[in-house]
Backbone as a chain_set.jsonl record, in Angstrom:
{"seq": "XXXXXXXXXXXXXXXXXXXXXXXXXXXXXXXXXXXXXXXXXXXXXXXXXXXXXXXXXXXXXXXXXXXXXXXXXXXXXXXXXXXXXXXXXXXXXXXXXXXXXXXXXXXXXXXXXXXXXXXXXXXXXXXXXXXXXXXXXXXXXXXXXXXXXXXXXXXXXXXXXXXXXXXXXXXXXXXXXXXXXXXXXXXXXXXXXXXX", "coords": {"N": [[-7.213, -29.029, 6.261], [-7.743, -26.308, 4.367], [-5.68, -23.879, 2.666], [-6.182, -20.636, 2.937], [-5.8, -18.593, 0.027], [-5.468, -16.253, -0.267], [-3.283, -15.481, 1.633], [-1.701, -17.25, 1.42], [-0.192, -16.055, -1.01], [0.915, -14.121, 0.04], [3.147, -15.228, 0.959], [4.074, -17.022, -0.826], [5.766, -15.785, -3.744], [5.28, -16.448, -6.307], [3.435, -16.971, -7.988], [1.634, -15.364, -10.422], [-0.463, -12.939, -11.989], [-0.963, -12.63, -15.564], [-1.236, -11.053, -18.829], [-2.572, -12.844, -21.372], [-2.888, -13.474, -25.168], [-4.792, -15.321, -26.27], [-8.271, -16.513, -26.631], [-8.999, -16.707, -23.634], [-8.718, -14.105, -21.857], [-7.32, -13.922, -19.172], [-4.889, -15.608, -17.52], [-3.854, -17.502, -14.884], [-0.491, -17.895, -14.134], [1.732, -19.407, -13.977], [5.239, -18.3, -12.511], [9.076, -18.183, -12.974], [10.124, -17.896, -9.389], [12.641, -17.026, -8.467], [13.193, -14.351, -10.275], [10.909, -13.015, -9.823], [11.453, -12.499, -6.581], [14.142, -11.607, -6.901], [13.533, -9.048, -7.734], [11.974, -7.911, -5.635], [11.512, -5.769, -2.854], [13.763, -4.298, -4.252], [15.836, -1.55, -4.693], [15.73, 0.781, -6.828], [16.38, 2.613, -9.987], [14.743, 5.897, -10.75], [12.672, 5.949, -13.234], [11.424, 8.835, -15.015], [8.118, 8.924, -16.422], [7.069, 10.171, -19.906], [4.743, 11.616, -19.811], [4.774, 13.013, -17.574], [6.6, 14.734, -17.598], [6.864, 17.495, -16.765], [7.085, 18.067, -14.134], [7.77, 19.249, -11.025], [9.16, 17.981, -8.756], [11.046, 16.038, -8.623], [11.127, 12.25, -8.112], [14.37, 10.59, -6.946], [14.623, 7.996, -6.469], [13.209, 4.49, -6.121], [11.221, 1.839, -3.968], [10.663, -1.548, -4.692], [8.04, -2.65, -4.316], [5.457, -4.169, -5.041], [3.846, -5.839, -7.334], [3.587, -4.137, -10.381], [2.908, -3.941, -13.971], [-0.633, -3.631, -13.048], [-3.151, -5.977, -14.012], [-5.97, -4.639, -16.045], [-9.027, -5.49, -15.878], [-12.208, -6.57, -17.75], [-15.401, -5.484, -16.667], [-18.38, -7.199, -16.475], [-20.869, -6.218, -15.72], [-24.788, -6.569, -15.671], [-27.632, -5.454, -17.403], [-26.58, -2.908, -18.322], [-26.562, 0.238, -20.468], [-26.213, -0.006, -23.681], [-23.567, -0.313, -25.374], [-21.934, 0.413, -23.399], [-19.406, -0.09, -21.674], [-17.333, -1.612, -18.539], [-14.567, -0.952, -16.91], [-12.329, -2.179, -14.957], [-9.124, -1.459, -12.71], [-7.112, -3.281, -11.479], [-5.919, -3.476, -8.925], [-5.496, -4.427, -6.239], [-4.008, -6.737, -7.044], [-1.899, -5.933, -6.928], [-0.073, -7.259, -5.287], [1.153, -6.683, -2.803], [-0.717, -7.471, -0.376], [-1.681, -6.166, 1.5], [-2.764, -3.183, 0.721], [-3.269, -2.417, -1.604], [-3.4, -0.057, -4.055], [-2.272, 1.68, -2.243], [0.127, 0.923, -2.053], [1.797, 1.701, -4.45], [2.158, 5.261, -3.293], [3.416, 4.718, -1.431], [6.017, 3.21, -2.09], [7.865, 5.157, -3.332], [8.056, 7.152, -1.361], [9.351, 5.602, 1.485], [11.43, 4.916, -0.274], [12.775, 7.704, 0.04], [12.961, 8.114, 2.299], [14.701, 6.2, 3.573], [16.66, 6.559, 1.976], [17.103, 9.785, 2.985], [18.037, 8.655, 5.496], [16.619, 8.505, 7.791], [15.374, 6.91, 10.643], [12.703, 6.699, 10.899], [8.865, 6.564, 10.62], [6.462, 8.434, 10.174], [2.811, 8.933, 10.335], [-0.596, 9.634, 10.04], [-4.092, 9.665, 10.336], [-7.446, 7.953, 10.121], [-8.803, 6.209, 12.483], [-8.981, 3.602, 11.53], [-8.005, 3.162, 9.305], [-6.681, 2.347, 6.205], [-4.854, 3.128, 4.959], [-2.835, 3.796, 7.121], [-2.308, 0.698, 7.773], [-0.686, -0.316, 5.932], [1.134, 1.756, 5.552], [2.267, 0.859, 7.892], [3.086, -2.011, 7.065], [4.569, -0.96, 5.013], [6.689, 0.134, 6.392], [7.978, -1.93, 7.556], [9.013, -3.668, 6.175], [11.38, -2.37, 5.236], [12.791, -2.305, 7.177], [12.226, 0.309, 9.102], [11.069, 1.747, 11.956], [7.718, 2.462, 12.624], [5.297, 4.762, 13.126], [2.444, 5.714, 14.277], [-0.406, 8.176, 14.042], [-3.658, 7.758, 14.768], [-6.919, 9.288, 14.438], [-9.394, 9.796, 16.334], [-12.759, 9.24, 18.136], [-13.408, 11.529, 20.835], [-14.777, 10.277, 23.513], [-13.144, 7.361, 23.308], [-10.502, 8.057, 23.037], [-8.918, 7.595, 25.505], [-8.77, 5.093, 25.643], [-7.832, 1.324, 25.326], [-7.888, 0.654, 22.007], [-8.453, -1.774, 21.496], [-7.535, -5.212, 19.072], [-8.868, -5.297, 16.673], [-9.589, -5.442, 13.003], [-7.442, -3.452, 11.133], [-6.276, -2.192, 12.766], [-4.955, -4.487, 14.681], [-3.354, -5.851, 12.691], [-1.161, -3.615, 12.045], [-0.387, -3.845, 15.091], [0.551, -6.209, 15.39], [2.955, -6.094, 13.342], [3.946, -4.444, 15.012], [4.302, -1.373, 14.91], [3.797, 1.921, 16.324], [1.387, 3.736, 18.346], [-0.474, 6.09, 18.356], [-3.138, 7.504, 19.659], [-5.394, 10.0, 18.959], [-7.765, 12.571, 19.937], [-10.754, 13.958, 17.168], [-11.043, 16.702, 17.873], [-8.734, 17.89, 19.409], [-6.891, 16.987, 17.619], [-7.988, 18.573, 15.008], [-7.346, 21.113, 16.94], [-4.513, 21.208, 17.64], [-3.071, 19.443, 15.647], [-2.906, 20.903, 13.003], [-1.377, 22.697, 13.525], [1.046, 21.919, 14.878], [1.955, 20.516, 12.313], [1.825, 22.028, 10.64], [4.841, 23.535, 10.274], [5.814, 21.441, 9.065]], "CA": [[-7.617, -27.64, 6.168], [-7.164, -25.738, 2.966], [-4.949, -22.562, 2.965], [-6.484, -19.364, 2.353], [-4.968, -18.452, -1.129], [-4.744, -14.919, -0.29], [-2.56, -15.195, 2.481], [-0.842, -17.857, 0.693], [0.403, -15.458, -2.145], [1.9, -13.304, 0.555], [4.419, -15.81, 1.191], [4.638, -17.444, -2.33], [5.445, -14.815, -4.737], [5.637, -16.831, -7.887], [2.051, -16.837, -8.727], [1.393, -13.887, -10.949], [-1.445, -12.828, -13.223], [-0.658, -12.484, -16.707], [-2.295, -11.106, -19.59], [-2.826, -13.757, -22.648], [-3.417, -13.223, -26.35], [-5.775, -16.095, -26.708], [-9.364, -16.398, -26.243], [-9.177, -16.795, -22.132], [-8.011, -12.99, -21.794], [-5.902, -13.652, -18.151], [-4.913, -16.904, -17.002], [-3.326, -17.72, -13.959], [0.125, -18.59, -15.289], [3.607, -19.816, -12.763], [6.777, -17.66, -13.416], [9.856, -18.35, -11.725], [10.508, -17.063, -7.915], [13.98, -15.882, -8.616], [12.97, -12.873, -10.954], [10.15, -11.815, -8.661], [11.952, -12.007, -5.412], [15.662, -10.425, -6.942], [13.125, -7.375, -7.728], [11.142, -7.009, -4.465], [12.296, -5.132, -1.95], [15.461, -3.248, -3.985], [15.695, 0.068, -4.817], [16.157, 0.945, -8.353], [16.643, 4.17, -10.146], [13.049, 6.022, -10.846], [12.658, 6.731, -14.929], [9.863, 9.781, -15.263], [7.522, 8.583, -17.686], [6.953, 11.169, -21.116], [3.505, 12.196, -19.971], [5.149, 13.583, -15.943], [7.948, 15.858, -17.779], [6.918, 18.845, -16.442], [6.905, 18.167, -12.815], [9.102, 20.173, -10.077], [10.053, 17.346, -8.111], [11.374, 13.697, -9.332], [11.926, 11.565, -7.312], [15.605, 9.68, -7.679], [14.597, 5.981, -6.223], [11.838, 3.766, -5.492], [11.581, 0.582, -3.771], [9.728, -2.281, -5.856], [7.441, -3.094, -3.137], [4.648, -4.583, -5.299], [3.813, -6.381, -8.73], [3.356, -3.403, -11.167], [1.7, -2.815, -13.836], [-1.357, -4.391, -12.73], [-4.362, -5.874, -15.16], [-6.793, -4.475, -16.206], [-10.378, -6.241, -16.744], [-13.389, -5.539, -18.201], [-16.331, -6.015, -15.138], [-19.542, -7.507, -17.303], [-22.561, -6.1, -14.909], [-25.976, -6.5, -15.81], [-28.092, -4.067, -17.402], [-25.946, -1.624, -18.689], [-26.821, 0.796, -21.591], [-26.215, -0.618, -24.815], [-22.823, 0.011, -25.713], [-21.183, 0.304, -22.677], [-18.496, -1.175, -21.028], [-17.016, -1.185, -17.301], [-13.119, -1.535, -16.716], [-11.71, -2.669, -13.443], [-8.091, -1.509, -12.926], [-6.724, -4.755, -10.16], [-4.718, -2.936, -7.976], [-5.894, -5.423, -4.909], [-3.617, -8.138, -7.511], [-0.286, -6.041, -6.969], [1.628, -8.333, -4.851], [1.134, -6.584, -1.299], [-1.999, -8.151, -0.373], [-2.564, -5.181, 2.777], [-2.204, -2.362, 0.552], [-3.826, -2.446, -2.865], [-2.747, 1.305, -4.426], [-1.684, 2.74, -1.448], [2.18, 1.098, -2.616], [2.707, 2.963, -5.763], [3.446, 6.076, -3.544], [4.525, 4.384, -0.484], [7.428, 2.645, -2.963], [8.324, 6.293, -3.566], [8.352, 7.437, 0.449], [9.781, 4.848, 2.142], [13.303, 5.048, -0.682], [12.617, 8.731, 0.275], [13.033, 7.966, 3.888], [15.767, 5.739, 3.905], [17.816, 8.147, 1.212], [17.571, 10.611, 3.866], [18.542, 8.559, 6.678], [15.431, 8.149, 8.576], [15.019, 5.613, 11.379], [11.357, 5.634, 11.471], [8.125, 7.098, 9.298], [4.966, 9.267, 11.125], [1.846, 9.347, 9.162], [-1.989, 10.289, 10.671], [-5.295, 9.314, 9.81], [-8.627, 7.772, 10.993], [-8.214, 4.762, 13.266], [-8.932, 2.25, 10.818], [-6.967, 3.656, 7.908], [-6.041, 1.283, 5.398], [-3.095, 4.082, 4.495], [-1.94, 3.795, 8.068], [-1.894, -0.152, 7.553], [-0.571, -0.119, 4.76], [2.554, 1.992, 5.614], [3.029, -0.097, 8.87], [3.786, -2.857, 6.519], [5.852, -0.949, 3.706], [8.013, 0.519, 6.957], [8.429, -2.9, 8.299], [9.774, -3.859, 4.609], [12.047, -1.773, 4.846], [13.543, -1.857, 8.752], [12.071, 1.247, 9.341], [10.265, 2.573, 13.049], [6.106, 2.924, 11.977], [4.815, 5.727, 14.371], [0.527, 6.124, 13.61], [-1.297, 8.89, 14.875], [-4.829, 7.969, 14.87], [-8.048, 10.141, 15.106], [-11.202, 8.551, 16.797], [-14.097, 10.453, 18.926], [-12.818, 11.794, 22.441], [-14.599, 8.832, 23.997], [-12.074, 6.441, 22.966], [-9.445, 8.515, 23.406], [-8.143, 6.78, 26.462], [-9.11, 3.468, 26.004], [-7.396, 0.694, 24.222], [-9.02, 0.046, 20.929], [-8.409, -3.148, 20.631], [-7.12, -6.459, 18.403], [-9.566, -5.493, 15.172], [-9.174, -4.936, 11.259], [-5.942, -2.786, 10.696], [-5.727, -2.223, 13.945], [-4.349, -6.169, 14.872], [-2.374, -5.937, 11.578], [-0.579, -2.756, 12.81], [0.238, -3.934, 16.222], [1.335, -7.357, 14.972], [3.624, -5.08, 12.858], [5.034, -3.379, 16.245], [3.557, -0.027, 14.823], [3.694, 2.814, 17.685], [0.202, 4.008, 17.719], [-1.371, 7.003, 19.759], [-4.815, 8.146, 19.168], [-5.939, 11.891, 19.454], [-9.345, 13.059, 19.031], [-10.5, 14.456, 16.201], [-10.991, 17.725, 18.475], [-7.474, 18.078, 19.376], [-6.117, 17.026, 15.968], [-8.086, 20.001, 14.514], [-6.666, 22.167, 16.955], [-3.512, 21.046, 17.647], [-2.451, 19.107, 14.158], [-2.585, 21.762, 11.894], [-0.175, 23.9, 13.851], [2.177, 21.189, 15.032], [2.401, 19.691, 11.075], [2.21, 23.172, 9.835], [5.858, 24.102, 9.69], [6.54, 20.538, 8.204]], "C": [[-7.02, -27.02, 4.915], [-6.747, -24.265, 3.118], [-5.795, -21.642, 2.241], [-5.545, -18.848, 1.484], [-4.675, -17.19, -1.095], [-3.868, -14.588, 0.7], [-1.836, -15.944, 2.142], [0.299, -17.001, 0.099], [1.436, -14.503, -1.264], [3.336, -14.241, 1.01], [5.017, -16.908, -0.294], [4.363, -16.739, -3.453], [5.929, -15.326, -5.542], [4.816, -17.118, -8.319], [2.101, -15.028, -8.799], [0.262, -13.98, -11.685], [-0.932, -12.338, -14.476], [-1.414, -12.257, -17.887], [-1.858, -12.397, -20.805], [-3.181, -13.549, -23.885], [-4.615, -14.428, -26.487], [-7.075, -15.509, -26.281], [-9.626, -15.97, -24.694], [-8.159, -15.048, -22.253], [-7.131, -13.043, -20.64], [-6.155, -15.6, -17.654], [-4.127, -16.88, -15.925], [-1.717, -18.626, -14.548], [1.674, -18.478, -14.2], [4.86, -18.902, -13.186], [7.432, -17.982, -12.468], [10.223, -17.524, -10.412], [11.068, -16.572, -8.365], [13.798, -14.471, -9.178], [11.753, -12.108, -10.563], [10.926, -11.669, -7.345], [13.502, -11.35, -5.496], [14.733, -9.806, -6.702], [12.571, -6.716, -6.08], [11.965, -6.485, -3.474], [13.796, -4.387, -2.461], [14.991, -2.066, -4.777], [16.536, 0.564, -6.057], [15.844, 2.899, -8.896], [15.051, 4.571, -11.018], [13.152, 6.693, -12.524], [11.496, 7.47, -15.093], [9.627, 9.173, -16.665], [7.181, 10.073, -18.569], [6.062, 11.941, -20.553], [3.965, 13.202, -18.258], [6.218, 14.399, -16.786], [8.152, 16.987, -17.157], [6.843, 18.569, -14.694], [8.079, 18.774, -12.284], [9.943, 19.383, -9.88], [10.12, 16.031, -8.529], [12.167, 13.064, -8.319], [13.259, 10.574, -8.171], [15.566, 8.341, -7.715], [13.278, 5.942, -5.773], [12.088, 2.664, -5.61], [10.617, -0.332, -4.318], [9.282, -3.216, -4.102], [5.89, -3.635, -3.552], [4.693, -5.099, -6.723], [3.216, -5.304, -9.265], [4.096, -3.716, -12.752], [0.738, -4.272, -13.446], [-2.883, -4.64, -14.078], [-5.39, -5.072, -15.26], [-8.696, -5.031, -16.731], [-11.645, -5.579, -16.76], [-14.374, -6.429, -17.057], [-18.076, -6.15, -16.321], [-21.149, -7.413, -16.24], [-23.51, -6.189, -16.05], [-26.654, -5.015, -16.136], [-27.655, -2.656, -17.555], [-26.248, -1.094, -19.656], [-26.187, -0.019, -22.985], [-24.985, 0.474, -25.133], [-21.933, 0.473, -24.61], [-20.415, -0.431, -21.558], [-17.869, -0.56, -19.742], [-15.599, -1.979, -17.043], [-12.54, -1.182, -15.69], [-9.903, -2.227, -13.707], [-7.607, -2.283, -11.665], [-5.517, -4.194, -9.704], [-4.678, -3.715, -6.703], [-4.453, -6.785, -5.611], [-1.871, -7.29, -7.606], [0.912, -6.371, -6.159], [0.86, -7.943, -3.019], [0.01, -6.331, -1.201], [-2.486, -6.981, 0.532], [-2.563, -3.806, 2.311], [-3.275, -1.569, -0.901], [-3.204, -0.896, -3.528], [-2.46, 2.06, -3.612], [-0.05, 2.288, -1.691], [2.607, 1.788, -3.35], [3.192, 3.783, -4.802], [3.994, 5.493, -2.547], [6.027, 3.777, -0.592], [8.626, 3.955, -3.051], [8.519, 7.143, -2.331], [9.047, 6.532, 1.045], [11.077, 4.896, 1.068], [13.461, 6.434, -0.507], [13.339, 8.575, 1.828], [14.63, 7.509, 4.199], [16.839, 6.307, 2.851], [18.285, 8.727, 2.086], [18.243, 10.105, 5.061], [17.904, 8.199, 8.016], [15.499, 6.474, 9.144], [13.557, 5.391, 11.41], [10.464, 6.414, 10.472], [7.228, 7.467, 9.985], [3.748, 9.143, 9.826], [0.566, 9.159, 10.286], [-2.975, 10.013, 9.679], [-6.04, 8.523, 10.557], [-7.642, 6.266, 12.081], [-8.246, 3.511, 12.518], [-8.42, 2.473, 9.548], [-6.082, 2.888, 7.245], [-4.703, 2.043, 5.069], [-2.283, 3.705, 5.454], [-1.181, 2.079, 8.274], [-1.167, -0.518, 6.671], [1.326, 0.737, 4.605], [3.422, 1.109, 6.619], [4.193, -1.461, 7.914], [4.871, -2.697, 5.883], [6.954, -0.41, 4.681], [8.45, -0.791, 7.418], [9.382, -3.96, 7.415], [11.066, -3.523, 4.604], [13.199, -1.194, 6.008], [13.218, -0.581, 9.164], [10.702, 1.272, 11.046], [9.22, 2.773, 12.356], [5.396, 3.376, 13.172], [3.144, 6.146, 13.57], [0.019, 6.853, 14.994], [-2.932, 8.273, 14.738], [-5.69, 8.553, 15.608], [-8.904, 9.266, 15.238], [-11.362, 9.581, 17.603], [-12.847, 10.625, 20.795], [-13.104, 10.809, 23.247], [-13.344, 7.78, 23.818], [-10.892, 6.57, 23.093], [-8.118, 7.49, 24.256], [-8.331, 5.318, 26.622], [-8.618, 2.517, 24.862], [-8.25, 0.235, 23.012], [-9.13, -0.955, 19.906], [-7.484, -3.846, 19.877], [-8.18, -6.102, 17.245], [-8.82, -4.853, 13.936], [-7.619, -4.295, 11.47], [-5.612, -2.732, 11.719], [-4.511, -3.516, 14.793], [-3.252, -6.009, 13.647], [-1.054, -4.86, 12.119], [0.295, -3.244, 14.263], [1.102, -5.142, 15.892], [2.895, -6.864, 14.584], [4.597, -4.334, 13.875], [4.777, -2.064, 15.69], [3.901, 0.832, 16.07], [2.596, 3.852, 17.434], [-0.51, 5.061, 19.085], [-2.218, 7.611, 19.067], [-4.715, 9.575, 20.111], [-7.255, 12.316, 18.758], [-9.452, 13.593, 18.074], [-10.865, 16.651, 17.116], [-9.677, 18.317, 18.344], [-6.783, 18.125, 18.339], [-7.027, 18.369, 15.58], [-7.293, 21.284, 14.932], [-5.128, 22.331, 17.427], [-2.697, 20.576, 16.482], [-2.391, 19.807, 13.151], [-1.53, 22.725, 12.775], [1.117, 22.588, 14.096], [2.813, 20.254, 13.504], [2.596, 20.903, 10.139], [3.544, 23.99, 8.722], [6.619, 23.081, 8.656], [6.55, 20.768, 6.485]], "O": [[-5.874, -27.269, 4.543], [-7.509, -23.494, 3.701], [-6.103, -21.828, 1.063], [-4.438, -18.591, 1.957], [-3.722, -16.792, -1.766], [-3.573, -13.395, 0.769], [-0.732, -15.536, 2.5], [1.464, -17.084, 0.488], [2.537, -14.162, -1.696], [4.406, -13.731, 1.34], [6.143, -17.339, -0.542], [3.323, -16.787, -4.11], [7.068, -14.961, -5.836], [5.04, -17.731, -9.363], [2.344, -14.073, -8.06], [-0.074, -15.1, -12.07], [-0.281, -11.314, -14.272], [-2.269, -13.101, -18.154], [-0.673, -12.712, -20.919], [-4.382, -13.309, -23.766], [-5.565, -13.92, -27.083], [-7.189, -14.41, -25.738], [-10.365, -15.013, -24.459], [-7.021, -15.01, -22.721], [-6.117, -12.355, -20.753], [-7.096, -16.386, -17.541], [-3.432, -15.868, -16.024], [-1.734, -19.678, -15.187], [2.367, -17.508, -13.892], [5.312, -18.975, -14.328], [6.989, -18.138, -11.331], [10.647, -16.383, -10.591], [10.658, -15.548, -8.911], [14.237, -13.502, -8.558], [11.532, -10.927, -10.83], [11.033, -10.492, -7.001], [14.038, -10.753, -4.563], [14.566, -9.658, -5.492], [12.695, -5.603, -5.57], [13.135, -6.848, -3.354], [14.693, -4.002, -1.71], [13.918, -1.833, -5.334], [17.759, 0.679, -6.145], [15.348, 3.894, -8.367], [14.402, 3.783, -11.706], [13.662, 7.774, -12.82], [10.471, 6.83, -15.325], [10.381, 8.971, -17.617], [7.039, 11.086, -17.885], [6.347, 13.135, -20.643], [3.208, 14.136, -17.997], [6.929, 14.82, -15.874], [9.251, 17.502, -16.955], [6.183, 19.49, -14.212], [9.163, 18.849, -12.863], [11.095, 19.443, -10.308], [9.253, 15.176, -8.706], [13.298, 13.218, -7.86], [13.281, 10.076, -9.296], [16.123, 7.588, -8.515], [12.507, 6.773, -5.291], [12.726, 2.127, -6.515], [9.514, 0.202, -4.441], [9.852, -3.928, -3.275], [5.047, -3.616, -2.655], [5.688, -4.744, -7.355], [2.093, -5.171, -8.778], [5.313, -3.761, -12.929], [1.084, -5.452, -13.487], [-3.415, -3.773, -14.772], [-5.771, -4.746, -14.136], [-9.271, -4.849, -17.804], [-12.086, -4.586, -16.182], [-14.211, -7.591, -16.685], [-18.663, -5.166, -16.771], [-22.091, -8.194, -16.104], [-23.17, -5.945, -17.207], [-26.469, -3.928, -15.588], [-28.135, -1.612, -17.114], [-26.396, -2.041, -20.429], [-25.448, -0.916, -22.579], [-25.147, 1.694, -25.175], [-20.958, 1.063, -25.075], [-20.877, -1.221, -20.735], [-17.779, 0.663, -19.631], [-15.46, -3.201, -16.978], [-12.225, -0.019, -15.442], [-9.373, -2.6, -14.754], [-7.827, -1.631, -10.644], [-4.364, -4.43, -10.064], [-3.633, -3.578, -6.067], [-3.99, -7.612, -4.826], [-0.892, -7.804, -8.146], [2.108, -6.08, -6.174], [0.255, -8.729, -2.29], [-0.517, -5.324, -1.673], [-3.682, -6.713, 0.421], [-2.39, -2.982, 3.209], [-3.789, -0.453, -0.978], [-2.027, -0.874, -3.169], [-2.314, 3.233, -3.953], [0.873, 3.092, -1.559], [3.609, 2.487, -3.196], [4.419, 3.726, -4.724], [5.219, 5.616, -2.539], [6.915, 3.767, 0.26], [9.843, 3.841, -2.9], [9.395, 7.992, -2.497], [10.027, 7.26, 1.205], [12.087, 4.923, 1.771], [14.566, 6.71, -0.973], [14.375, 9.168, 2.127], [15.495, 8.142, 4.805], [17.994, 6.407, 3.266], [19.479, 8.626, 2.37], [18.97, 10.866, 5.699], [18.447, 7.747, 9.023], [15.604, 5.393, 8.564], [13.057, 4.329, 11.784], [11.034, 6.941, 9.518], [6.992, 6.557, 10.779], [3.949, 9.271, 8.618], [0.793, 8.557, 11.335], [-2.811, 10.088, 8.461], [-5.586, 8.223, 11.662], [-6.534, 5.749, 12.221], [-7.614, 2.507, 12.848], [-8.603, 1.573, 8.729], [-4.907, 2.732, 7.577], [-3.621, 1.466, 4.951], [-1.157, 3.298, 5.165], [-0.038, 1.918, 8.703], [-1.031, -1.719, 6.903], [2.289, 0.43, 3.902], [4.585, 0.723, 6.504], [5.391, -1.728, 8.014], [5.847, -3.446, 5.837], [8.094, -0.361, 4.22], [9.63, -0.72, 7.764], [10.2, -4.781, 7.829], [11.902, -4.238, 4.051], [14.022, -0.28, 5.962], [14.179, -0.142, 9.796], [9.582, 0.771, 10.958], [9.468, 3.315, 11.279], [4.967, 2.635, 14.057], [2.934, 6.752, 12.52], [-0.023, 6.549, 16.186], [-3.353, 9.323, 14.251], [-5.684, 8.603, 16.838], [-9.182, 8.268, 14.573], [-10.605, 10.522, 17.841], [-11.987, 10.001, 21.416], [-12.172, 10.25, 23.826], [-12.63, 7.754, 24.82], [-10.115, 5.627, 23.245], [-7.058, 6.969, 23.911], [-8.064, 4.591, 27.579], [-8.87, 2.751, 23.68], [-9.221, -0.509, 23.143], [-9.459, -1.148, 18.736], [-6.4, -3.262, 19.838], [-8.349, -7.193, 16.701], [-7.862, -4.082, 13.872], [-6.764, -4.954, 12.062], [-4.504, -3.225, 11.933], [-3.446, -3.24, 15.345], [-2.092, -6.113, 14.046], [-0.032, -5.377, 12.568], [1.49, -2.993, 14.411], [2.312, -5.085, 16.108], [3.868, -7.134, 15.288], [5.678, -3.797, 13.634], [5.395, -1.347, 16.477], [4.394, 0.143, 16.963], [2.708, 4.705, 16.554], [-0.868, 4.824, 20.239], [-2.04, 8.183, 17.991], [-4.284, 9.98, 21.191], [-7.638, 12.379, 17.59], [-8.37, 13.974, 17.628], [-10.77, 17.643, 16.393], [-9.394, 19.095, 17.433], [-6.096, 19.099, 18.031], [-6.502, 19.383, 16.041], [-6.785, 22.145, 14.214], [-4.607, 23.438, 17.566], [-1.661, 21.196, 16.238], [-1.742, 19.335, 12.217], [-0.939, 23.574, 12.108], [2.057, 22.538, 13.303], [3.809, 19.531, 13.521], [3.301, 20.894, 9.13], [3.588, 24.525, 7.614], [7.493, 23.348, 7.831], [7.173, 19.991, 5.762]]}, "num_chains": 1, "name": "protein.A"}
């Protein structure tokens, strides 16, 4: 049986993509483990880039919870106007395979979290919410409690919804997961998240 290479990479992080000066613009190219796995998972001091100066709030840390920066390639469709070009930015290729750009800020919440002291992390959204998967993982990174509200129709409400998509990923995860209609969340979630 031949291993699925994308579930591979989640457990061998020493395949990287790399850009190339030659002809072949990215090649698939080995670097050593050691200097990807020191970085992952520690918590380094956050340098504002030139072009963010003016912002209120800066954050002080963030945890390196993915391969950044990520490539960029050019996508050669068919039939495009004459003279134009279509550029892919590969955020699916930065390391945490369940996540794709929802890490950048979760890197920046989760050293937020555990700064403060926090045993666990709340976050809300649909029932199949790649965000909500997505943090399950970066709290589980990080020893942290992953509490998911999900909204789905009042039907469903009370009824388990299952082993599918994020959902299975999540529970695997140990997640703590209670669904609320999207009724209730209207009229209860804006007052109870209000004062947050």
């Amino acid at each position: 049986m031949v291993p699925n290479t994308s579930i591979l990479r989640l457990f061998s992080p020493h395949v990287a993509i790399r850009h190339w000066t030659s002809t072949s613009a990215y090649r698939v190219a080995h670097t050593s483990s050691s200097s990807q796995i020191g970085s992952f998972l520690s918590k380094k001091v956050y340098t504002l880039p030139p072009w963010a100066s003016d912002l209120s709030i800066i954050p002080s840390h963030n945890y390196t919870l993915s391969q950044f920066p990520t490539p960029i390639h050019k996508w050669n469709l068919p039939n495009l106007p004459r003279g134009t070009e279509v550029w892919i930015k590969r955020d699916d290729l930065a390391g945490m395979e369940l996540s794709g750009n929802k890490v950048r800020k979760l890197e920046f919440l989760m050293a937020d979290a555990v700064t403060q002291g926090a045993d666990c992390v709340i976050t809300i959204s649909g029932i199949q919410s790649n965000h909500c998967r997505a943090t399950a993982v970066a709290a589980k990174y990080v020893n942290l409690d992953c509490y998911l509200v999900l909204v789905t129709s009042k039907l469903l409400v009370d009824e388990d919804p299952g082993l599918v998509g994020n959902l299975l990923v999540e529970r695997l995860l140990g997640a703590h997961i209670d669904l609320v209609s999207k009724r209730d969340f209207v009229i209860i979630g804006g007052v109870v998240c209000s004062p947050l």
